[in-house]
C-alpha positions as CSV (number, residue, x, y, z in Angstrom):
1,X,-14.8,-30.1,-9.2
2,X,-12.6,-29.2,-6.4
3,X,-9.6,-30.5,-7.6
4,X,-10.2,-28.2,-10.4
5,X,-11.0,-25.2,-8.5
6,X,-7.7,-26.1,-6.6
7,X,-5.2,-26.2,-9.7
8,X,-6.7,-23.0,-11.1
9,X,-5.9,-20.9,-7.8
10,X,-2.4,-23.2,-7.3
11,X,-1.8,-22.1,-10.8
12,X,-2.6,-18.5,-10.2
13,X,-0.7,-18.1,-7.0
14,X,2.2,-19.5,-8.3
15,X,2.4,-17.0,-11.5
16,X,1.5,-14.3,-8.9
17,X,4.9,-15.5,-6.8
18,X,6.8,-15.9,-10.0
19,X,5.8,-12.6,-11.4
20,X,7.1,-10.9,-7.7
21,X,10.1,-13.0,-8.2
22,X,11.5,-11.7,-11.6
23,X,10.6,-8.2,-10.4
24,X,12.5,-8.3,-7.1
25,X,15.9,-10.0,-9.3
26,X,15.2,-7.6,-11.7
27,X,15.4,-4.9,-9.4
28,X,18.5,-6.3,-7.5
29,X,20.6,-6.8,-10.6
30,X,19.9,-3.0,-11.3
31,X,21.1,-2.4,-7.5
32,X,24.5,-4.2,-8.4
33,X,25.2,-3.0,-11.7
34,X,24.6,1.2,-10.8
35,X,26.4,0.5,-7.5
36,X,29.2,-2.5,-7.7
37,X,29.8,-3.3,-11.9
38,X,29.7,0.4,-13.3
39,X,32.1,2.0,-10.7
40,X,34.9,-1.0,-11.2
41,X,34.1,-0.6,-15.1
42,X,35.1,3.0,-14.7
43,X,37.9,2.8,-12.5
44,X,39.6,-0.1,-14.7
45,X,39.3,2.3,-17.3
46,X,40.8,4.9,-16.2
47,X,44.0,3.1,-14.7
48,X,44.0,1.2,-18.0
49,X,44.7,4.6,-19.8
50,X,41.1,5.3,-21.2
51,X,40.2,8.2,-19.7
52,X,38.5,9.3,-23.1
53,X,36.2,6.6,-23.1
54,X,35.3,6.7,-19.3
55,X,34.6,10.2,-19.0
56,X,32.0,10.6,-22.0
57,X,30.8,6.9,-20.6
58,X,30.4,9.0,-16.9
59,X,28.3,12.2,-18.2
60,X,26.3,9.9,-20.7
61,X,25.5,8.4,-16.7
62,X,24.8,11.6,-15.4
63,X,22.9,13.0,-17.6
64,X,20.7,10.3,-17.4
65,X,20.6,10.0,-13.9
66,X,19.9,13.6,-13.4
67,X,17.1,13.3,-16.0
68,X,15.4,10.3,-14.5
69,X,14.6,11.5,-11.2
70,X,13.0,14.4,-12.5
């Protein structure tokens, strides 16, 4: 009976931990694509000779940015 009791609450904990886990990468991969990936994307475009396609790509950003802390 306690062995049970024990794997229930092992079983329990551990999906509590993994749950905290995917949220905390989750939240870091947003961290490094807004601050690391998006700028370079940008910048490559533009001294690749698409500035029409990274400034639309930049306001779209805005916009959304602005909007979502609101």
């Amino acid at each position: 009976m306690m062995s049970l009791l024990f794997i229930i609450l092992f079983v329990y904990i551990f999906g509590k931990l993994a749950g905290f886990a995917l949220r905390a990468t989750w939240s870091i991969m947003k961290v490094v694509f807004f601050f690391i990936f998006l700028p370079f994307a940008l910048v490559s475009l533009v001294l690749g000779g698409l500035l029409y396609v990274a400034l639309p790509i930049l306001v779209f950003i805005g916009i959304i940015s602005l909007l979502a802390n609101a």
